[in-house]
KEVEXBA-667147 format. One record per atom (N, C-alpha, C): residue number from 1; atom name; y, x, z. Coordinates in nm, 3 decimals, always signed. Last residue first. Layout:
BEGIN
+-----+-------+---------+---------+---------+
: num : atome :       v :       u :       w :
+-----+-------+---------+---------+---------+
: NUM :    CA :       Y :       X :       Z :
...
+-----+-------+---------+---------+---------+
END
This chain:
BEGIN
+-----+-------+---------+---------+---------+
: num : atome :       v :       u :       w :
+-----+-------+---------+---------+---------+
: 130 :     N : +13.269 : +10.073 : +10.471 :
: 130 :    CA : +13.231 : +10.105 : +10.605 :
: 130 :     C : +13.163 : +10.000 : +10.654 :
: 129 :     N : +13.328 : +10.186 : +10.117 :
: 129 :    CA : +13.336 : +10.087 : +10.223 :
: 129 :     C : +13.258 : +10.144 : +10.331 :
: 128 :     N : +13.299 : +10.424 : +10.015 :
: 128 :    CA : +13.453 : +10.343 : +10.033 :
: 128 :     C : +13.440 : +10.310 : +10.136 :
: 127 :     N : +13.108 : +10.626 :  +9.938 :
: 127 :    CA : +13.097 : +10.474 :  +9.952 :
: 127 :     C : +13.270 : +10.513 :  +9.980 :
: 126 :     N : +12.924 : +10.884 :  +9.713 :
: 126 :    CA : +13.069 : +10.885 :  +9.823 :
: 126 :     C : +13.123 : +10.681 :  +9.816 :
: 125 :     N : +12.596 : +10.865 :  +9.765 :
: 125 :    CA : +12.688 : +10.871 :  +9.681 :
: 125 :     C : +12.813 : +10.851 :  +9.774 :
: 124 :     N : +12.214 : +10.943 :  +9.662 :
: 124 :    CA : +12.337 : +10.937 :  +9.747 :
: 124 :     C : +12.478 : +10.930 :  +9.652 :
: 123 :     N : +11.885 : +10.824 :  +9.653 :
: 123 :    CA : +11.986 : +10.896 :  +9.611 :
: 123 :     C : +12.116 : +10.870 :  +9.671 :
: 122 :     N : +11.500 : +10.862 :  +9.726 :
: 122 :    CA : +11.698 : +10.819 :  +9.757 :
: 122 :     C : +11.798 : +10.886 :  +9.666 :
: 121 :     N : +11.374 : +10.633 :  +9.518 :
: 121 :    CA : +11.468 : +10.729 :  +9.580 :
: 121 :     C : +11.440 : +10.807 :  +9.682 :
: 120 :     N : +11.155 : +10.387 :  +9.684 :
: 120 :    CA : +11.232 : +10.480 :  +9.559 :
: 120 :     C : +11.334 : +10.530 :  +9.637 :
: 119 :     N : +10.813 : +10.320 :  +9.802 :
: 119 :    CA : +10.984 : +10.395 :  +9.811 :
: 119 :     C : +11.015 : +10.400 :  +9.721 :
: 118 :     N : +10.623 : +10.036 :  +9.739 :
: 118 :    CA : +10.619 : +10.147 :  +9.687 :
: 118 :     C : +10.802 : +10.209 :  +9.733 :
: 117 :     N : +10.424 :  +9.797 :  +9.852 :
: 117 :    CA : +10.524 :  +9.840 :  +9.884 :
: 117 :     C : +10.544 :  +9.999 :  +9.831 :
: 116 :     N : +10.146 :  +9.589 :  +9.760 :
: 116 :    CA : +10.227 :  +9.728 :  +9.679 :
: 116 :     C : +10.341 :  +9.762 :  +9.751 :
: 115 :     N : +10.105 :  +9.353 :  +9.819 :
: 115 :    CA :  +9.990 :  +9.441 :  +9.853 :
: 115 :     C : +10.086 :  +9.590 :  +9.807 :
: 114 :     N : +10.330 :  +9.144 : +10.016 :
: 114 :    CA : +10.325 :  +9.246 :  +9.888 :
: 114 :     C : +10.178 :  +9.329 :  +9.921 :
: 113 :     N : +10.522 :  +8.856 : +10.104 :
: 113 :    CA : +10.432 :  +8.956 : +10.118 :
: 113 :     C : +10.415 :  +9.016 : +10.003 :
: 112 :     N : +10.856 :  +8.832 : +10.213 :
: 112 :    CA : +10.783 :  +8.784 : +10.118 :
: 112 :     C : +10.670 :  +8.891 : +10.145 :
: 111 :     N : +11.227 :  +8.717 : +10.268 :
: 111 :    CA : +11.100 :  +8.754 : +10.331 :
: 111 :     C : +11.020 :  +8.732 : +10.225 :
: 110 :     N : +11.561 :  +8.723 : +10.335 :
: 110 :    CA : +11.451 :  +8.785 : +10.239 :
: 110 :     C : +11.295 :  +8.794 : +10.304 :
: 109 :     N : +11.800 :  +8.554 : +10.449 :
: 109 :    CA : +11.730 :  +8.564 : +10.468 :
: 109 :     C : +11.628 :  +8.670 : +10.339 :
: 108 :     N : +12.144 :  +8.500 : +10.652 :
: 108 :    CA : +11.998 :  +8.522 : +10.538 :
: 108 :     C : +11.886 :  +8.570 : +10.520 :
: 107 :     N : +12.263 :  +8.466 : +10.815 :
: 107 :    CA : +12.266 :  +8.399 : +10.777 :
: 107 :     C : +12.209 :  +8.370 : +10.608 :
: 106 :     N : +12.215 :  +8.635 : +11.067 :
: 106 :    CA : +12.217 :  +8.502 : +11.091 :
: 106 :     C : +12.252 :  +8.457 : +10.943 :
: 105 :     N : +11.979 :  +8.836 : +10.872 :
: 105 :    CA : +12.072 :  +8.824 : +10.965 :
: 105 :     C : +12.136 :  +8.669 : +11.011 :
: 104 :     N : +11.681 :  +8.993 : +10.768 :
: 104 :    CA : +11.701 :  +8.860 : +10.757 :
: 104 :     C : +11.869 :  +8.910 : +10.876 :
: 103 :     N : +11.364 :  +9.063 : +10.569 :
: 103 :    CA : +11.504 :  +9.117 : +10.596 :
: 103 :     C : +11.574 :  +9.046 : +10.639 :
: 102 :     N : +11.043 :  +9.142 : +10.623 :
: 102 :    CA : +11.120 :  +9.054 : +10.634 :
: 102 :     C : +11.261 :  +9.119 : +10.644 :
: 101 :     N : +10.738 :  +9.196 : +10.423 :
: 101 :    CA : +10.877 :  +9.217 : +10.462 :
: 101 :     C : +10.965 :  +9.130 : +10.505 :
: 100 :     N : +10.392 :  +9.258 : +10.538 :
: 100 :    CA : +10.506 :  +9.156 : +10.540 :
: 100 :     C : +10.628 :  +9.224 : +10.547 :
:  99 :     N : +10.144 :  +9.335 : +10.275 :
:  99 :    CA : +10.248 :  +9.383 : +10.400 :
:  99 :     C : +10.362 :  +9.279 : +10.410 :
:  98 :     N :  +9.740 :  +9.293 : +10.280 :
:  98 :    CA :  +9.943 :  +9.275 : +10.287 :
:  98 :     C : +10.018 :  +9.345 : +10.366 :
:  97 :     N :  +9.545 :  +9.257 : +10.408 :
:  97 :    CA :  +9.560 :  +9.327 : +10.308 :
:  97 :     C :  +9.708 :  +9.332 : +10.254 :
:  96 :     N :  +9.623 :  +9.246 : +10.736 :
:  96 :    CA :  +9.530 :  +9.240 : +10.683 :
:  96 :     C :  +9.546 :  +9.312 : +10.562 :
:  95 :     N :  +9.986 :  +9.377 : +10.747 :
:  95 :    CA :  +9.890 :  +9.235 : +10.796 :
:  95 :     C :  +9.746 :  +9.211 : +10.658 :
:  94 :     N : +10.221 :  +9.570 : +10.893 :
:  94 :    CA : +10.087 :  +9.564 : +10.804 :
:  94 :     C : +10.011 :  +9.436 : +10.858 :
:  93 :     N : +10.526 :  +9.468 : +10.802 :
:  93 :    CA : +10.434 :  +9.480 : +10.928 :
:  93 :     C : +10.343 :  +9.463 : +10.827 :
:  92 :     N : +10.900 :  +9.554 : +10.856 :
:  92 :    CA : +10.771 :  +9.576 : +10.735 :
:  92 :     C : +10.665 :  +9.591 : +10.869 :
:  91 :     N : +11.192 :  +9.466 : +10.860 :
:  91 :    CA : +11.101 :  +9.508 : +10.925 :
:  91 :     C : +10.964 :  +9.497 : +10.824 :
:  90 :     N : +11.568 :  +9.491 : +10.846 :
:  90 :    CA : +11.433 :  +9.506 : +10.827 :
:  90 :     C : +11.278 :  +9.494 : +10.841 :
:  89 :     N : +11.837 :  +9.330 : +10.897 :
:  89 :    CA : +11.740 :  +9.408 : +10.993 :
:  89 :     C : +11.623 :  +9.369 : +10.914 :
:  88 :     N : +12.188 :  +9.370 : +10.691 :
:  88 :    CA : +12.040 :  +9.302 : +10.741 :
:  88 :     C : +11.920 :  +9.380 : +10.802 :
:  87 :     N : +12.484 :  +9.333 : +10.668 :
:  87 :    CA : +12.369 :  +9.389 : +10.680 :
:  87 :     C : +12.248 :  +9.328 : +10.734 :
:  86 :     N : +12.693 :  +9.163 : +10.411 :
:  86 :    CA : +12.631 :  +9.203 : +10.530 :
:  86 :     C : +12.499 :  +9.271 : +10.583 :
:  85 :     N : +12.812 :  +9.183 : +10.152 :
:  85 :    CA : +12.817 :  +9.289 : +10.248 :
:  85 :     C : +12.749 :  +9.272 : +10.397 :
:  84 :     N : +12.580 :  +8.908 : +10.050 :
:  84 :    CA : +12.698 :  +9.007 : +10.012 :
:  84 :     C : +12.681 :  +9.169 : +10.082 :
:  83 :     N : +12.264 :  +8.790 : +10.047 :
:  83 :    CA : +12.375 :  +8.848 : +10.147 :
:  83 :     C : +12.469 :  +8.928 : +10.033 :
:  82 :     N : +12.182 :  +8.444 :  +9.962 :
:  82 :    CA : +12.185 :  +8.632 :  +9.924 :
:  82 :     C : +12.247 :  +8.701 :  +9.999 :
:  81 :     N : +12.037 :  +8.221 : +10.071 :
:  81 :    CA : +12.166 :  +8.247 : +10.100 :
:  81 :     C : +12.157 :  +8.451 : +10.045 :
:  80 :     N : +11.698 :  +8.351 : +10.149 :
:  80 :    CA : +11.799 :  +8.187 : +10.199 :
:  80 :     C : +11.938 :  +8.251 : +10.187 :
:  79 :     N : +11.398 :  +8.317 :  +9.979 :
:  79 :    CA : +11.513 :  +8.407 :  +9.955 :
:  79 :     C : +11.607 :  +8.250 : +10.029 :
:  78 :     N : +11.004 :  +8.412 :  +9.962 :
:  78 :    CA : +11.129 :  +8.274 : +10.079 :
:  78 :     C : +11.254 :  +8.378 : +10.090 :
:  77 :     N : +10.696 :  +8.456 :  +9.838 :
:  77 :    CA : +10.895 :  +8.459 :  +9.868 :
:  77 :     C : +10.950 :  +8.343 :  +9.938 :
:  76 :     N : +10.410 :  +8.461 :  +9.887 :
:  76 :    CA : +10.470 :  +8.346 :  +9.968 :
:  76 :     C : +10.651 :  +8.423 :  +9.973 :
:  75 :     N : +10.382 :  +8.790 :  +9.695 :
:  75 :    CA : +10.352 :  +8.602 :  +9.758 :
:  75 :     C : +10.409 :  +8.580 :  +9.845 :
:  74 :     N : +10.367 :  +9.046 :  +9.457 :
:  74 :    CA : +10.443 :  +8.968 :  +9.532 :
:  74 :     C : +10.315 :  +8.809 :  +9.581 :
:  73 :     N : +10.248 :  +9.301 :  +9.378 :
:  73 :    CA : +10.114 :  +9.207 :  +9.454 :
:  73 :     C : +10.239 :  +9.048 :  +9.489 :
:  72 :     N : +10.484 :  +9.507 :  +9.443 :
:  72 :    CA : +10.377 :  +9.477 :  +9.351 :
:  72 :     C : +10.300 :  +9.400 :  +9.418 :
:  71 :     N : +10.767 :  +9.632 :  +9.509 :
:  71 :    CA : +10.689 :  +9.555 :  +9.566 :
:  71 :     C : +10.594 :  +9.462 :  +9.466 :
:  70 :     N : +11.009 :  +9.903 :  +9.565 :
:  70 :    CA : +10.941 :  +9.825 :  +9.445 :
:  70 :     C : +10.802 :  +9.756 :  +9.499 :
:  69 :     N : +11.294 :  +9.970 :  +9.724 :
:  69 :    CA : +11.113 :  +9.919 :  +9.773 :
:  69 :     C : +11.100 :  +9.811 :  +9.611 :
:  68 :     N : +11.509 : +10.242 :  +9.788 :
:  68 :    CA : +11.459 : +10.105 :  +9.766 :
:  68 :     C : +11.326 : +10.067 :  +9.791 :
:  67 :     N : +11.835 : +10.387 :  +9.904 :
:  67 :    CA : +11.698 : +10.378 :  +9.883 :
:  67 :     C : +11.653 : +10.259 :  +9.786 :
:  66 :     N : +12.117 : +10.579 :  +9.929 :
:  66 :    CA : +12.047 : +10.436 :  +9.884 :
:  66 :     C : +11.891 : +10.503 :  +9.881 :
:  65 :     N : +12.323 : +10.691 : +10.148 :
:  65 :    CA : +12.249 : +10.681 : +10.129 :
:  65 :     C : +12.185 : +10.558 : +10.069 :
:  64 :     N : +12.694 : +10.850 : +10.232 :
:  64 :    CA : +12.601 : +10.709 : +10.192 :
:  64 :     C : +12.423 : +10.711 : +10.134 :
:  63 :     N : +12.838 : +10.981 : +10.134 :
:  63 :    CA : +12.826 : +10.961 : +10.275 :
:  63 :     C : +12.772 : +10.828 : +10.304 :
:  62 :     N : +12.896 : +11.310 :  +9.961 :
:  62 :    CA : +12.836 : +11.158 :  +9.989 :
:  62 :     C : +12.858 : +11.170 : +10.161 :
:  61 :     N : +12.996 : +11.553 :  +9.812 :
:  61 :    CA : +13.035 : +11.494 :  +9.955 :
:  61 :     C : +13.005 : +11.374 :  +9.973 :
:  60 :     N : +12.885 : +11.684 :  +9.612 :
:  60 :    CA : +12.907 : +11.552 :  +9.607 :
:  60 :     C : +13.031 : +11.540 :  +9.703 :
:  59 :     N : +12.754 : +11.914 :  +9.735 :
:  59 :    CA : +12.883 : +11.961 :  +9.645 :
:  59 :     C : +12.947 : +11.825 :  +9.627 :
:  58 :     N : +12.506 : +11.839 :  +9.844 :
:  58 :    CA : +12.645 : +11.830 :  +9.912 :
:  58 :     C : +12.767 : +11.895 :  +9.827 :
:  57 :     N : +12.360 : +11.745 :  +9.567 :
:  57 :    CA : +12.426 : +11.658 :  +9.655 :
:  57 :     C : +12.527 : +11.672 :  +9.740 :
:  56 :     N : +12.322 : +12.060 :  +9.494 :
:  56 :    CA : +12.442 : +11.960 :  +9.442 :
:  56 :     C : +12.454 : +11.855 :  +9.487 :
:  55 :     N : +12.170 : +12.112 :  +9.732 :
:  55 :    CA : +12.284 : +12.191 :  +9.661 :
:  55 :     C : +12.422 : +12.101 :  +9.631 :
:  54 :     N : +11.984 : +11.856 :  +9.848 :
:  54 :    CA : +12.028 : +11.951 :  +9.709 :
:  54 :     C : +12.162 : +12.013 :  +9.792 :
:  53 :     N : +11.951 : +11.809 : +10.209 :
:  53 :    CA : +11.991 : +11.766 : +10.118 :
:  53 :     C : +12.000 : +11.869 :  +9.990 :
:  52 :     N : +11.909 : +11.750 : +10.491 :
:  52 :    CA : +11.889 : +11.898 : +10.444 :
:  52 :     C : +11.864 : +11.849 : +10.254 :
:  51 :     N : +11.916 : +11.481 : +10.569 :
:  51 :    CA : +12.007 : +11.652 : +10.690 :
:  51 :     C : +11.935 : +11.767 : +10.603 :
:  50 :     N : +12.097 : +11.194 : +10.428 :
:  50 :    CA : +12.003 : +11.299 : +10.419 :
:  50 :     C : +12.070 : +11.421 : +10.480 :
:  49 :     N : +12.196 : +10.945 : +10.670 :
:  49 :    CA : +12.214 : +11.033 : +10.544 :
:  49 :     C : +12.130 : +11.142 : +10.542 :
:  48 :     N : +12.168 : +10.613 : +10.795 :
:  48 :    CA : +12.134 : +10.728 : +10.758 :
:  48 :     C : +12.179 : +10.796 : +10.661 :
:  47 :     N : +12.183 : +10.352 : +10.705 :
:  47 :    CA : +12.291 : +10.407 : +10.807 :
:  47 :     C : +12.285 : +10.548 : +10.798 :
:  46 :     N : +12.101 : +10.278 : +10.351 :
:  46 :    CA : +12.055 : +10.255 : +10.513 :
:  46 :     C : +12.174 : +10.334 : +10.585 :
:  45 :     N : +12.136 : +10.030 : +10.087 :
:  45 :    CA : +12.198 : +10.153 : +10.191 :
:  45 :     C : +12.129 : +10.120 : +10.339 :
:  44 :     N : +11.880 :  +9.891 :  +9.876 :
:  44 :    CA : +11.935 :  +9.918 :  +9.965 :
:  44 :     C : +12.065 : +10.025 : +10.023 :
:  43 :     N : +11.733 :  +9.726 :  +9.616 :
:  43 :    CA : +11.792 :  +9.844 :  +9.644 :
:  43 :     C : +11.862 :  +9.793 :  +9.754 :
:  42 :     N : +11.426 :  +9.567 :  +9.525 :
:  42 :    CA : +11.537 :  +9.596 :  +9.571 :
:  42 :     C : +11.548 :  +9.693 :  +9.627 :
:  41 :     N : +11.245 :  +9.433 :  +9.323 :
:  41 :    CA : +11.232 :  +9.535 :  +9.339 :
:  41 :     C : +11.395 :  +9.515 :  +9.417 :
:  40 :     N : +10.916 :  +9.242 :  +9.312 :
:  40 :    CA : +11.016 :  +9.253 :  +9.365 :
:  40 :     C : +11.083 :  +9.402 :  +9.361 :
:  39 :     N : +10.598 :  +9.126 :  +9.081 :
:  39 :    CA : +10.741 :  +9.242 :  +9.096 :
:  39 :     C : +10.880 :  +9.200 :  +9.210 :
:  38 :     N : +10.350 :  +8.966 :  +8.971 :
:  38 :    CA : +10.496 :  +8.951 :  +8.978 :
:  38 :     C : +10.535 :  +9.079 :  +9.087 :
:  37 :     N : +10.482 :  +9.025 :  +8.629 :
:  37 :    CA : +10.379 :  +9.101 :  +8.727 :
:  37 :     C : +10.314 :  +9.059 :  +8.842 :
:  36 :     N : +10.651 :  +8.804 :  +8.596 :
:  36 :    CA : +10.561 :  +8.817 :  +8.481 :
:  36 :     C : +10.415 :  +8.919 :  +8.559 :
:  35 :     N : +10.896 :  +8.812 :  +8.748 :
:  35 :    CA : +10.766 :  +8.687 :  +8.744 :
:  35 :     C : +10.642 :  +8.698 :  +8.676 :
:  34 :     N : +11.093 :  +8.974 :  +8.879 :
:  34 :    CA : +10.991 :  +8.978 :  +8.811 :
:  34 :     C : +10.843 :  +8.929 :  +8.784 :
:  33 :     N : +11.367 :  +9.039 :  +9.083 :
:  33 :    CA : +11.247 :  +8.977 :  +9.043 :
:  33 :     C : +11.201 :  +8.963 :  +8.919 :
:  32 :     N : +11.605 :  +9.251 :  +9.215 :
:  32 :    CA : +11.535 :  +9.237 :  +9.084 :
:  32 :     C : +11.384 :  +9.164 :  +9.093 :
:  31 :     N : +11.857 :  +9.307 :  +9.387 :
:  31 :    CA : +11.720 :  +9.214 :  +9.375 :
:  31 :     C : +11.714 :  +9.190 :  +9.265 :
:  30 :     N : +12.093 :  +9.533 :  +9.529 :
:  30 :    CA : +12.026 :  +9.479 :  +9.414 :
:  30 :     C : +11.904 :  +9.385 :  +9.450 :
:  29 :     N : +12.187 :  +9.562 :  +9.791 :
:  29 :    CA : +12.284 :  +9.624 :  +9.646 :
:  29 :     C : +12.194 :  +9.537 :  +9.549 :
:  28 :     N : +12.223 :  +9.500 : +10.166 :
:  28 :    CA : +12.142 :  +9.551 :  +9.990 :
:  28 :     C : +12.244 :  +9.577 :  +9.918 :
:  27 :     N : +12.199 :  +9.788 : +10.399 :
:  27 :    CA : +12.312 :  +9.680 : +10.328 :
:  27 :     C : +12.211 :  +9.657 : +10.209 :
:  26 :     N : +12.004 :  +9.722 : +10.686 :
:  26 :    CA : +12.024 :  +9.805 : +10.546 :
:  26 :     C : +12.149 :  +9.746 : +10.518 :
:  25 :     N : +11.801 :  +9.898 : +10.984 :
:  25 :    CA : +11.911 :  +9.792 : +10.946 :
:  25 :     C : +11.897 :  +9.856 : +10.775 :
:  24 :     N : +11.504 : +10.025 : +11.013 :
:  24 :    CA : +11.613 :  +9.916 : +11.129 :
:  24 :     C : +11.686 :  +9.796 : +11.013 :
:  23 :     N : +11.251 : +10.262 : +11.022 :
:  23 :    CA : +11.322 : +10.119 : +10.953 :
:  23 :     C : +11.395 : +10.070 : +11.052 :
:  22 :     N : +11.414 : +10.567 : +11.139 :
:  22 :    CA : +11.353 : +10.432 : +11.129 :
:  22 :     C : +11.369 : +10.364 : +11.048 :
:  21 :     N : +11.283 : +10.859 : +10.979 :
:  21 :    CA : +11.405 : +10.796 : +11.002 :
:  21 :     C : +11.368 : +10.602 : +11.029 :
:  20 :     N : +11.211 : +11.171 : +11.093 :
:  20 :    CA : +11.182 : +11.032 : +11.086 :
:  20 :     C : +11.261 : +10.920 : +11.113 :
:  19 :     N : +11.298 : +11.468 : +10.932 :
:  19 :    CA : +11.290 : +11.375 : +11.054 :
:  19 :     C : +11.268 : +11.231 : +11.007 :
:  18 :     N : +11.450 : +11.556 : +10.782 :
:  18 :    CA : +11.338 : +11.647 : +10.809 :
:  18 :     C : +11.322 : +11.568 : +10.945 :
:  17 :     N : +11.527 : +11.447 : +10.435 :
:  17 :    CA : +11.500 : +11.371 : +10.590 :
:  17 :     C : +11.387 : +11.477 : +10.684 :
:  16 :     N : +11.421 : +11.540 : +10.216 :
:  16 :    CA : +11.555 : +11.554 : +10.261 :
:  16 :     C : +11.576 : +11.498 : +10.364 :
:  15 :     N : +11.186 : +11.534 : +10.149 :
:  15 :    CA : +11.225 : +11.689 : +10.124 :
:  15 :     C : +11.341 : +11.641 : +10.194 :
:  14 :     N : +11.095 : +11.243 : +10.225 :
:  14 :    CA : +11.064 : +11.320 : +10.330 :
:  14 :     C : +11.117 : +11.500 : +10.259 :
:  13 :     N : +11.217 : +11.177 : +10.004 :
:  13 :    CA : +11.238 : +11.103 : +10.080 :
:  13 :     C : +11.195 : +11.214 : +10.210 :
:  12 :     N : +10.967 : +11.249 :  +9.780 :
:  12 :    CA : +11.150 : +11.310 :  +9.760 :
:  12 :     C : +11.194 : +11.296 :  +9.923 :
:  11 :     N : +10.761 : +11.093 :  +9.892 :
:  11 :    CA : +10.821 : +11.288 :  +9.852 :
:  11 :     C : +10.917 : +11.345 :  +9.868 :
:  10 :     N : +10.732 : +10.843 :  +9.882 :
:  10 :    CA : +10.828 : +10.906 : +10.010 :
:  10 :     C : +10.851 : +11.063 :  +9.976 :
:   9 :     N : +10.520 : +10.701 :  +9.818 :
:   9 :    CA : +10.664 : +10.685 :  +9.734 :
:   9 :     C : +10.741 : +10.790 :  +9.799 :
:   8 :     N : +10.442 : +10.444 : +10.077 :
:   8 :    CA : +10.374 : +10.567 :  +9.928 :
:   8 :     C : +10.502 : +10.594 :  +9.854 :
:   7 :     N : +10.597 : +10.466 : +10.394 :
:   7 :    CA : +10.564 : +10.446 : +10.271 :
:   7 :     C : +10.522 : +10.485 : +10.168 :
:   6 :     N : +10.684 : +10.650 : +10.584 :
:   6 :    CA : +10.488 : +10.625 : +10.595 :
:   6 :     C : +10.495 : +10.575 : +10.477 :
:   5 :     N : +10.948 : +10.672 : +10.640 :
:   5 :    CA : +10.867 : +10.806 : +10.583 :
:   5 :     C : +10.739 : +10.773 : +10.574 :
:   4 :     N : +11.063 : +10.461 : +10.730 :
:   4 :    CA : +11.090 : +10.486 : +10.555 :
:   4 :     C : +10.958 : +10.575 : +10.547 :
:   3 :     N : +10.877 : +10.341 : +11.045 :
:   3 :    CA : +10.969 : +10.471 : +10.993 :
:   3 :     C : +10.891 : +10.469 : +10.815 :
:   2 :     N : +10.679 : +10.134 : +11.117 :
:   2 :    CA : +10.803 : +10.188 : +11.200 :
:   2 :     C : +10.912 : +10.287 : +11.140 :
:   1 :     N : +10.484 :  +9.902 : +11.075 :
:   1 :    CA : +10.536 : +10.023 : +11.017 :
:   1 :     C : +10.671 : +10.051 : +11.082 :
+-----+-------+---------+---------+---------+
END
């Protein structure tokens, strides 16, 4: 999978991206597991910002973009070291009935398969940080 925009989930996502935006890099923000379904759900920033955005988003003045990936079917997790602020390289590969995510930089790690990779969001907001 090469580009946010093939994921199920993407409506919103493709009204404000009139272009294809790669998977590459993210910052996270959240990991929410959920043993009982079992459930992965994390939030991201990607580098990207939305080019044809609400009204009232640019009344905002964001300069930041969040997304996420709610992940149903979870197996084989492998979490090394959480990342803080650092960013991490993405990648989502279709394999047989799965999808493999891997997020990982030198010094962490997120990987795990999912029959469910579902988008959320996006939503935007004015960051600080760089």
């Amino acid at each position: 999978m090469k580009t946010w925009n093939e994921l199920d989930g993407n409506t919103l996502f493709n009204r404000v991206f009139t272009k294809p935006i790669k998977i590459s890099t993210i910052k996270l923000f959240q990991i929410t597991i959920d043993n009982n379904r079992p459930n992965i759900t994390f939030e991201f920033d990607i580098p990207e910002i939305p080019d044809s955005a609400p009204e009232k988003w640019i009344k905002m003045g964001f300069n930041t973009c969040r997304i996420g990936l709610s992940c149903n079917g979870v197996k084989e997790l492998l979490l090394k070291n959480i990342p803080t602020r650092e960013s991490l390289t993405i990648k989502i590969e279709k394999i047989d009935e799965y999808f493999l995510i891997r997020a990982e930089n030198e010094n962490s790690l997120l990987e795990f398969k999912t029959k469910y990779p579902l988008l959320c969001g996006p939503s935007v907001y004015m960051s600080t940080h760089e």
